[in-house]
PDB file of N, CA, C and O in Angstrom:
ATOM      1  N   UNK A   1      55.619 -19.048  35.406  1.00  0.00           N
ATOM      2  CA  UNK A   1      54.560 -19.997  35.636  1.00  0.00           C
ATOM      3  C   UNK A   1      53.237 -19.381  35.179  1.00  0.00           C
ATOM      4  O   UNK A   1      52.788 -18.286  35.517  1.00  0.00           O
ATOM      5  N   UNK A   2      52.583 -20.461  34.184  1.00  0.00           N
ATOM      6  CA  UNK A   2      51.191 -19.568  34.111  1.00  0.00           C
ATOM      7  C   UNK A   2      50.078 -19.724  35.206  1.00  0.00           C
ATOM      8  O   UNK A   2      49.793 -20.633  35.986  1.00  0.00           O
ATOM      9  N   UNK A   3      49.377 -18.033  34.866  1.00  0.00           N
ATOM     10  CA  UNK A   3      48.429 -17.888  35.866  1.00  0.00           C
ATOM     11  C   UNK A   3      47.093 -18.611  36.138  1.00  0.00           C
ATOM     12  O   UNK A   3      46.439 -18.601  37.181  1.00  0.00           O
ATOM     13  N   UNK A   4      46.793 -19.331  34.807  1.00  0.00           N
ATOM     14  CA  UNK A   4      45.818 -20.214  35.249  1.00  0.00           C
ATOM     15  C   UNK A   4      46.137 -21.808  34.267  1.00  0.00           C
ATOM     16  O   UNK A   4      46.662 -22.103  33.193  1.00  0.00           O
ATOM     17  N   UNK A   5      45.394 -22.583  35.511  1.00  0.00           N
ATOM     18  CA  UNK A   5      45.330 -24.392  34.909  1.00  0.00           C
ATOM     19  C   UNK A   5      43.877 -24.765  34.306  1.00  0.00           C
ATOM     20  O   UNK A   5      42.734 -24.609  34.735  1.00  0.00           O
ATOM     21  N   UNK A   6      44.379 -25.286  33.208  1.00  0.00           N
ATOM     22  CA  UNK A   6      43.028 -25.731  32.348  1.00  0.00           C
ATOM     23  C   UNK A   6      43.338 -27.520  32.753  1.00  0.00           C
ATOM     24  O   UNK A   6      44.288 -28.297  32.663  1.00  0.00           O
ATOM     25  N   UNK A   7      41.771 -27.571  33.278  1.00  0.00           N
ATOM     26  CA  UNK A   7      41.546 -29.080  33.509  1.00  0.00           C
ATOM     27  C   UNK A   7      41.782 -29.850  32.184  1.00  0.00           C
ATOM     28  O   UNK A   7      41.395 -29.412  31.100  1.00  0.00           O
ATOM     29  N   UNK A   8      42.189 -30.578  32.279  1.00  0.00           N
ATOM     30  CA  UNK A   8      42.261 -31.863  30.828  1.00  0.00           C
ATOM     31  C   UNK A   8      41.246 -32.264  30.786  1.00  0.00           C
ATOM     32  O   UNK A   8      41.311 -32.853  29.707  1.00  0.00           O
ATOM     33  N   UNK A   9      39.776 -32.505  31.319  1.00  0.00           N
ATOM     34  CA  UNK A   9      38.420 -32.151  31.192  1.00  0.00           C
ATOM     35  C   UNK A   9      37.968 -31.621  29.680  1.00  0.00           C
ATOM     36  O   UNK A   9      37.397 -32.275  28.807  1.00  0.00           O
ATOM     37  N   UNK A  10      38.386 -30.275  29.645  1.00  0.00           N
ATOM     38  CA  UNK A  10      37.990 -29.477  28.730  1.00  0.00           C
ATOM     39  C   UNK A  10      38.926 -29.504  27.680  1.00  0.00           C
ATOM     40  O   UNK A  10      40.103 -29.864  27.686  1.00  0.00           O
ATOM     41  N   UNK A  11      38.126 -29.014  26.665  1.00  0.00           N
ATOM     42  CA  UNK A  11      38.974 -29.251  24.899  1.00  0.00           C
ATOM     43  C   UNK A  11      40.545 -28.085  25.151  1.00  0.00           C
ATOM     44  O   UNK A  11      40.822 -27.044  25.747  1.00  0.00           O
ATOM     45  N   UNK A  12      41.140 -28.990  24.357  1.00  0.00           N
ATOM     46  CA  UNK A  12      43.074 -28.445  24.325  1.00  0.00           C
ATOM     47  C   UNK A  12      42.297 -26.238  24.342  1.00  0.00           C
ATOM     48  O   UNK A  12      42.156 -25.276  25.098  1.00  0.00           O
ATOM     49  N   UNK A  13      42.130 -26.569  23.265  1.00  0.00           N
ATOM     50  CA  UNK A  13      41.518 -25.272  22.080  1.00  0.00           C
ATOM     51  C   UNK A  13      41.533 -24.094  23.309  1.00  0.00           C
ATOM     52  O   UNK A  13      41.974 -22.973  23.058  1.00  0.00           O
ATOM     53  N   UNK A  14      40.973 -24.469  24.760  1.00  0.00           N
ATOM     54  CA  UNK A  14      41.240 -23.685  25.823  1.00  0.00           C
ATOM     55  C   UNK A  14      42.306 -22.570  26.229  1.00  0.00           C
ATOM     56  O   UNK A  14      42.292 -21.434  26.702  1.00  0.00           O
ATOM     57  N   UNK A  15      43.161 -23.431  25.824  1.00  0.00           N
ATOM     58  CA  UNK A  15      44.458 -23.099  25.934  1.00  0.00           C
ATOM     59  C   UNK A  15      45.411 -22.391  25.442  1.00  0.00           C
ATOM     60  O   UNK A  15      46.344 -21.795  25.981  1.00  0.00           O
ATOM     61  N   UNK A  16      44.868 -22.593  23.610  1.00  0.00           N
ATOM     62  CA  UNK A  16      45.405 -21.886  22.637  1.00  0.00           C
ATOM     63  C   UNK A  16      45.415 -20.125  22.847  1.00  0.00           C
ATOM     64  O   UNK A  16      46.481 -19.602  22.522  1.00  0.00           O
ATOM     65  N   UNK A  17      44.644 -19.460  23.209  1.00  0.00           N
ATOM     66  CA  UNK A  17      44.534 -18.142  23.215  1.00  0.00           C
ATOM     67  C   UNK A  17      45.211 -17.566  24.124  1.00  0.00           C
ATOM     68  O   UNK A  17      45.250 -16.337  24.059  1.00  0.00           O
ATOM     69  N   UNK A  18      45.959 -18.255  25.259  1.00  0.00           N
ATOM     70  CA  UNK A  18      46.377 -18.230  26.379  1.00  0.00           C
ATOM     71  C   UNK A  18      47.403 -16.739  26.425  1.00  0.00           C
ATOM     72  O   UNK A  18      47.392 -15.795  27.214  1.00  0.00           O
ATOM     73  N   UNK A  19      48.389 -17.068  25.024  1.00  0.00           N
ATOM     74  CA  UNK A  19      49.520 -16.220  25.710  1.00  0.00           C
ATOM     75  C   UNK A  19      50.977 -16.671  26.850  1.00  0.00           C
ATOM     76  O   UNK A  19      51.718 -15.808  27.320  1.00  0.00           O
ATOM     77  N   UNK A  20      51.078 -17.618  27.021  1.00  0.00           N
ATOM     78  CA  UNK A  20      51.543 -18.324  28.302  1.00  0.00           C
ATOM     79  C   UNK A  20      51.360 -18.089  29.786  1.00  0.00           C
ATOM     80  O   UNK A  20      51.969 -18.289  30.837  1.00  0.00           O
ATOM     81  N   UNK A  21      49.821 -17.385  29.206  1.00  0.00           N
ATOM     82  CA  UNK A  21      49.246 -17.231  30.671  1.00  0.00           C
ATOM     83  C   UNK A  21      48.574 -18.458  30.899  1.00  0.00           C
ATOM     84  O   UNK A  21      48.486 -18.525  32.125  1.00  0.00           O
ATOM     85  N   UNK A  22      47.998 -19.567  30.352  1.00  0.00           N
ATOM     86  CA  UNK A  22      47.623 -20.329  30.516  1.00  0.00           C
ATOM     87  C   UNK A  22      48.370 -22.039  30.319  1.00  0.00           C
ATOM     88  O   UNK A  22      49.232 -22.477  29.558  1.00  0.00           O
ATOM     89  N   UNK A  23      47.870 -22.412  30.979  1.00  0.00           N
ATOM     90  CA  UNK A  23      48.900 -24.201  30.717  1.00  0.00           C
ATOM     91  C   UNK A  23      47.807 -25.406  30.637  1.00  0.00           C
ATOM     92  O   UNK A  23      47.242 -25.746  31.676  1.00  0.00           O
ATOM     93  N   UNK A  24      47.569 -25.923  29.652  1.00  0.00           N
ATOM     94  CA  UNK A  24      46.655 -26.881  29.967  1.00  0.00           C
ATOM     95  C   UNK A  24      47.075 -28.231  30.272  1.00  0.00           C
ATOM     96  O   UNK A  24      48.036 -28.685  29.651  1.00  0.00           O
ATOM     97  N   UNK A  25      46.435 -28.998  31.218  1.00  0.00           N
ATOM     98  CA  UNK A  25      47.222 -30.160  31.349  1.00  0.00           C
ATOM     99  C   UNK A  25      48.092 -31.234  31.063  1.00  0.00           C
ATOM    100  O   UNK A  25      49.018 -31.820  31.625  1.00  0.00           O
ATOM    101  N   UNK A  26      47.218 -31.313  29.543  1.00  0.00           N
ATOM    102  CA  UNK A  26      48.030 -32.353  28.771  1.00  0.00           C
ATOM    103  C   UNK A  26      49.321 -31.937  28.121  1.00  0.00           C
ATOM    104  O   UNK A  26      50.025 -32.696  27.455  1.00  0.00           O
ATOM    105  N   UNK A  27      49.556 -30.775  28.347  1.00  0.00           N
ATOM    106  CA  UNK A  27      51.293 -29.677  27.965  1.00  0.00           C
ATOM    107  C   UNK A  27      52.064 -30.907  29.349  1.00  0.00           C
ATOM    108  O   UNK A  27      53.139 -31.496  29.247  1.00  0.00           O
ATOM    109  N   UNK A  28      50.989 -30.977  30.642  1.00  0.00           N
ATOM    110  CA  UNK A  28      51.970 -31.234  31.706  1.00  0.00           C
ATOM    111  C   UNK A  28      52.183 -32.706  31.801  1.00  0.00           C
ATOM    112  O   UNK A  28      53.105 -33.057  32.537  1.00  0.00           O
ATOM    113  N   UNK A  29      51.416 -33.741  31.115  1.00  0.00           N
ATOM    114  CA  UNK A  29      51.573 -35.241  31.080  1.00  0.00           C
ATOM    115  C   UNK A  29      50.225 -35.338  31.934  1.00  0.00           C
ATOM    116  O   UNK A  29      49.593 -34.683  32.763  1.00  0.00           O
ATOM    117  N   UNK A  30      50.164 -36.541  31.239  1.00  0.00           N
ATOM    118  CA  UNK A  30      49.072 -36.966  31.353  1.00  0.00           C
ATOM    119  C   UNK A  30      49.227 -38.145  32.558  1.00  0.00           C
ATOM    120  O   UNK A  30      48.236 -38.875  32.574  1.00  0.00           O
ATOM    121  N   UNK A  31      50.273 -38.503  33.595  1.00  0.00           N
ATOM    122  CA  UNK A  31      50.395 -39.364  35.014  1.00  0.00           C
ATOM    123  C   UNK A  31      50.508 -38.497  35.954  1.00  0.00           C
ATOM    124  O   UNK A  31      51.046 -38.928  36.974  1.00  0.00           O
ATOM    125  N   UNK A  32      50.111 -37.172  35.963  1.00  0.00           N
ATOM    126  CA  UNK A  32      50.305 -36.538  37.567  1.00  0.00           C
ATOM    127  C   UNK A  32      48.799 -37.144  38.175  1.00  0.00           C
ATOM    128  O   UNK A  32      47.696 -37.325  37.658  1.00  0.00           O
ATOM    129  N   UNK A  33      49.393 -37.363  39.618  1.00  0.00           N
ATOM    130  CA  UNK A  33      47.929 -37.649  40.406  1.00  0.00           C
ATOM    131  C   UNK A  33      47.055 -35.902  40.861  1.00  0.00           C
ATOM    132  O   UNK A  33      47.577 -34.793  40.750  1.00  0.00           O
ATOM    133  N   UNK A  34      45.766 -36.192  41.317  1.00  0.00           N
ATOM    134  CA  UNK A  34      45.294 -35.085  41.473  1.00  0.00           C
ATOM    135  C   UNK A  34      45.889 -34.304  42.428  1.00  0.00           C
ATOM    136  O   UNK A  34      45.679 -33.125  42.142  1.00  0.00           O
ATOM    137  N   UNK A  35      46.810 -34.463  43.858  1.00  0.00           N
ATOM    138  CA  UNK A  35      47.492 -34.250  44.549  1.00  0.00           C
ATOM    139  C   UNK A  35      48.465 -33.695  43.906  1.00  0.00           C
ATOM    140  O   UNK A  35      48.647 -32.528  44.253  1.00  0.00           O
ATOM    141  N   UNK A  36      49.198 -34.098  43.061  1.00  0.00           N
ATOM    142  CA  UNK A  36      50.616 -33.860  42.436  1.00  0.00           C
ATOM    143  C   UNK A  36      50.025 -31.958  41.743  1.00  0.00           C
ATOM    144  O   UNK A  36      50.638 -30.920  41.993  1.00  0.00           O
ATOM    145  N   UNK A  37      48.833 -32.056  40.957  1.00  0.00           N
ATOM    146  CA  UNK A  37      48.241 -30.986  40.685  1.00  0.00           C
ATOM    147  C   UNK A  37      47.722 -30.234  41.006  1.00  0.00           C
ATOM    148  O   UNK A  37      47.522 -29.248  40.298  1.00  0.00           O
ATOM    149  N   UNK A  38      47.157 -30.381  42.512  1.00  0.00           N
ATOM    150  CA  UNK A  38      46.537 -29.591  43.408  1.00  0.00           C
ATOM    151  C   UNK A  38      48.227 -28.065  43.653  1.00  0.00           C
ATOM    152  O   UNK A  38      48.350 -26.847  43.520  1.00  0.00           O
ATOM    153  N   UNK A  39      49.317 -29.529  44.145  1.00  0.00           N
ATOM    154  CA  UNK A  39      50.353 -28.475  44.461  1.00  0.00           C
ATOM    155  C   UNK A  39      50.630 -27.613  43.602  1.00  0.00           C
ATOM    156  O   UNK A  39      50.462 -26.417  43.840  1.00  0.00           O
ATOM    157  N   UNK A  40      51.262 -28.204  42.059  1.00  0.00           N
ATOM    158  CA  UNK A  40      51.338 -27.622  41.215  1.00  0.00           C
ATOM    159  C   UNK A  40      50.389 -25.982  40.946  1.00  0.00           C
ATOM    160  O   UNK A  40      50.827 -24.840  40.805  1.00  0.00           O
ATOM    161  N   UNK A  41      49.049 -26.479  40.959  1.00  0.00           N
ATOM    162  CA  UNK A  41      48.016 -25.152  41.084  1.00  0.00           C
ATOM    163  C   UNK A  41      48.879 -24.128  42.084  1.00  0.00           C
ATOM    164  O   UNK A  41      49.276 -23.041  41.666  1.00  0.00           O
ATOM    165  N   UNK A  42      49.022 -24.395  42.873  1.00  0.00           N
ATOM    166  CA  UNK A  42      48.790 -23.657  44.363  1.00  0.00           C
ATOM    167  C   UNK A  42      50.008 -22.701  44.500  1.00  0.00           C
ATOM    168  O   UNK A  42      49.954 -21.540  44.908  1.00  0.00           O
ATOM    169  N   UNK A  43      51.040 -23.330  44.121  1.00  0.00           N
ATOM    170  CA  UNK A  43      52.343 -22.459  43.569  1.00  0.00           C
ATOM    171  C   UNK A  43      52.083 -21.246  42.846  1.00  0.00           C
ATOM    172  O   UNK A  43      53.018 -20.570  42.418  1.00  0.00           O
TER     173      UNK A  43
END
């Protein structure tokens, strides 16, 4: 699991340098509610 979540807010490009340390949202679909992502984070 990566260590940090990039808001779908901010440009993809975030994400790119990551390493699969990073996951940006729109990798995760674009219908989770903010709840559904809060958990997701928190894991």
């Amino acid at each position: 699991m990566p260590r940090f979540l990039i808001d779908v807010n901010l440009p993809y490009r975030f994400a790119l340098w990551s390493d699969g340390d990073c996951s940006h949202m729109r990798d995760l679909g674009e219908t989770w509610t903010d709840t559904q992502i809060w958990e997701y984070a928190r894991e």
